[in-house]
C-alpha positions as CSV (number, residue, x, y, z in Angstrom):
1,X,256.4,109.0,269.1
2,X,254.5,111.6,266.8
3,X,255.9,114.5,266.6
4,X,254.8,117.6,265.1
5,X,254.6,118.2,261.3
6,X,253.4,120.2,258.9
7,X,250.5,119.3,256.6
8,X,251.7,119.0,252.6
9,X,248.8,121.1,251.0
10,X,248.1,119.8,246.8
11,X,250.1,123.1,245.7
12,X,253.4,121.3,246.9
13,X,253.7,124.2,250.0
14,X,253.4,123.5,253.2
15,X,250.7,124.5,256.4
16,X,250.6,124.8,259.8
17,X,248.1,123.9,261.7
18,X,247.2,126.7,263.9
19,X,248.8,128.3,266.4
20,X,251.9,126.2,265.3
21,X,255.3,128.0,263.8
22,X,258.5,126.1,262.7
23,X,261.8,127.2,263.4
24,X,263.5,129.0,260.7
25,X,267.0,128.4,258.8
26,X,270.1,130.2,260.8
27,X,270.5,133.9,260.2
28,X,269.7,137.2,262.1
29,X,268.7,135.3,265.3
30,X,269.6,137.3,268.6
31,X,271.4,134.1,269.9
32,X,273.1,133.4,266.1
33,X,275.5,136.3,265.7
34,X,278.4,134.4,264.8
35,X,276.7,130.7,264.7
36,X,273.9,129.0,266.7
37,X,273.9,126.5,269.4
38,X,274.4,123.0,267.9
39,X,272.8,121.1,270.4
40,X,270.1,122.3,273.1
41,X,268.0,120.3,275.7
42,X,264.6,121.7,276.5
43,X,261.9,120.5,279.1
44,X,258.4,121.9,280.0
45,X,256.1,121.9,282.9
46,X,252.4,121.7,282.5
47,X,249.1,122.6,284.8
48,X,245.9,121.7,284.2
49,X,243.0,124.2,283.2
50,X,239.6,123.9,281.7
51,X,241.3,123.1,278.2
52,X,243.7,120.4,279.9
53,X,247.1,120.7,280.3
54,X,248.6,123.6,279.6
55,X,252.6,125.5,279.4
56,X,253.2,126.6,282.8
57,X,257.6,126.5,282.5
58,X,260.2,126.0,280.2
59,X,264.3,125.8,280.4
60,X,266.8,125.4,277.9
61,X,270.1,124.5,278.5
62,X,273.1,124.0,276.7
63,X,275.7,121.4,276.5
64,X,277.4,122.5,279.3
65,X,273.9,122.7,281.3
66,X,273.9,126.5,281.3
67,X,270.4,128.0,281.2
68,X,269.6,130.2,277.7
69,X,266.0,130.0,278.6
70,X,263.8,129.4,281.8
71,X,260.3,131.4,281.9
72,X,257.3,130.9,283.9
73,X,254.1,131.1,281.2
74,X,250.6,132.1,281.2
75,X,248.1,129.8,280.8
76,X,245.0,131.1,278.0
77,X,242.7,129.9,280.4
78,X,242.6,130.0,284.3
79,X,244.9,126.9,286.0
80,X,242.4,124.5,287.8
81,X,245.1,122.7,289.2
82,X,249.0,123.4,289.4
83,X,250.2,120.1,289.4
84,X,252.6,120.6,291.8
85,X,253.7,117.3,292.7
86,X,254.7,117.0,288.9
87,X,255.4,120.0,287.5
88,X,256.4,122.2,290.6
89,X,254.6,125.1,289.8
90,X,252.9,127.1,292.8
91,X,250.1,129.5,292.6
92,X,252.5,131.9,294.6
93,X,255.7,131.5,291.5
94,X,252.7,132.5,288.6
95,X,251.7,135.6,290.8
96,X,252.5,138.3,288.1
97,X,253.4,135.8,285.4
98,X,252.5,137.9,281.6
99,X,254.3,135.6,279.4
100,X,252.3,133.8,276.9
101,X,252.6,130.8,274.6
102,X,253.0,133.4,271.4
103,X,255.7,135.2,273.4
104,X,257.7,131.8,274.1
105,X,257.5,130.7,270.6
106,X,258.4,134.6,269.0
107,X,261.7,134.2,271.4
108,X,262.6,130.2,271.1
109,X,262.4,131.1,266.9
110,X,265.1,134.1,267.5
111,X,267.3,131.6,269.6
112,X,266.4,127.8,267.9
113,X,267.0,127.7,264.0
114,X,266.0,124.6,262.2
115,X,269.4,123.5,262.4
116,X,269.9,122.9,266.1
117,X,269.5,119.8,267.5
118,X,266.9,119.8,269.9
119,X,266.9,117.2,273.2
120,X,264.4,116.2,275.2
121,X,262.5,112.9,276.9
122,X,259.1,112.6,275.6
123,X,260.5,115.8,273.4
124,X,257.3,115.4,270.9
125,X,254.9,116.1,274.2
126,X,257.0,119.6,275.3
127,X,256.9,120.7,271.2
128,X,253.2,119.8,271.2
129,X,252.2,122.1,273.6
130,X,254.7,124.2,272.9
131,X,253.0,124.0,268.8
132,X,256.3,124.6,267.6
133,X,257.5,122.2,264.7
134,X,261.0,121.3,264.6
135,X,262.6,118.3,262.7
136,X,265.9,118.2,264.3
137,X,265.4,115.9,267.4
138,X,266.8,113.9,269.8
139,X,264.9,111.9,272.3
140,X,266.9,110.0,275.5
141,X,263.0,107.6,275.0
142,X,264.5,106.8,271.9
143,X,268.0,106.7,273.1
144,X,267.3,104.3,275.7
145,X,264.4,102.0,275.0
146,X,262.4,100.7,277.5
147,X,263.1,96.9,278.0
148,X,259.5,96.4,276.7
149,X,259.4,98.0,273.7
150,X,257.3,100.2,273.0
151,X,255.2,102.3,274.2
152,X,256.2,101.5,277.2
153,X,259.2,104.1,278.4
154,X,261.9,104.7,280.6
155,X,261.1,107.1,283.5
156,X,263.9,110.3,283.1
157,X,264.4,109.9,286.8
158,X,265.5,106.4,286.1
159,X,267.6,107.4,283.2
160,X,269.1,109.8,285.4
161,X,269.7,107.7,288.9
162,X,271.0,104.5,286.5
163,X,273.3,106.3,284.1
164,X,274.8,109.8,285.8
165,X,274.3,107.9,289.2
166,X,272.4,111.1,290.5
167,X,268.7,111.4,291.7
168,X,266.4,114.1,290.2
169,X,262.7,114.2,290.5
170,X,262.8,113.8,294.0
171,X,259.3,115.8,295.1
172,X,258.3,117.7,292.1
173,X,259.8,118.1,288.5
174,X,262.3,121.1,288.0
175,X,262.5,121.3,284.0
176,X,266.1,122.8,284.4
177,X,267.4,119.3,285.9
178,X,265.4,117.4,283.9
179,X,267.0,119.5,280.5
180,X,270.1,119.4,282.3
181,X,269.5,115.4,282.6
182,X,268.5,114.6,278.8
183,X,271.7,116.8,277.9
184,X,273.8,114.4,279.7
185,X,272.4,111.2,278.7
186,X,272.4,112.1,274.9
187,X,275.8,113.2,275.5
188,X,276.9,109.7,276.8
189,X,275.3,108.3,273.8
């Protein structure tokens, strides 16, 4: 799993590649008036355009599988396909859709400080795409290791069926149960 990181420039201080931010210590957030969220699970849905796949959704939840966050995004470029059997994004839900990638990161930064624990499966895809760097991770692929080793990986939706004895993924992805899902299994860890 490769996660992103920063690049350590001769001068000792660190640079982002672009497009990327990192969260930020707590302090001043909208979400941190009297603390932050310790612990919050985060999944994305992706369609495809002429520059591959790109942010279409993404939920946060909290330990108690509350939603903080669940937006629709705006691709850069035009979808070319929505990937609805995966991601379960319509043309019909991204009617209207404004928000953009800069606008998810400017309010993820207000609500996620460096200090939460972010948790996710396949987490280093979702903060890829998301190009937000964030060093405070747990992932249910690394939680629960595929009996091969890697790379090969547990499907969430057999994560989900085998250890909270519930199906999910049935039809297309909904990133709120799947959030909801890797909350739950790190929680059992």
């Amino acid at each position: 799993m490769v996660y992103p990181l920063p690049t350590l420039k001769e001068d000792g201080s660190l640079e982002l590649d672009d497009g990327f931010v990192a969260t930020q210590p707590a302090g001043g957030g909208i979400a941190r008036g009297s603390g932050y969220y310790a612990f919050l699970a985060l999944d994305c849905e992706f369609c495809y355009t002429a520059e591959g796949l790109q942010l279409t959704r993404i939920s946060v939840v909290k330990e108690d599988g509350e939603i903080v966050y669940d937006k629709l995004v705006k691709p850069p470029t035009e979808i070319t396909n929505y990937n609805t059997e995966h991601s379960g994004i319509t043309a019909e839900q991204m009617e209207g859709v404004q928000t953009t990638l800069q606008d998810v990161q400017r309010e993820l930064l207000e609500m996620i400080p460096c200090e939460t624990i972010l948790i996710g499966h396949s987490l280093e895809n979702d903060l890829q795409r998301l190009k937000i760097i964030h060093a405070n991770v747990i992932d249910t692929c690394a939680l629960y290791p595929h009996k091969k080793g890697a790379p090969y990986r547990n499907a969430l939706r057999f994560l989900t069926e085998r250890y909270l004895g519930r199906k999910i993924q049935e039809g297309s992805h909904d990133s709120v149960a799947d959030a909801r899902a890797t909350m739950e299994l790190a929680l059992l860890k």
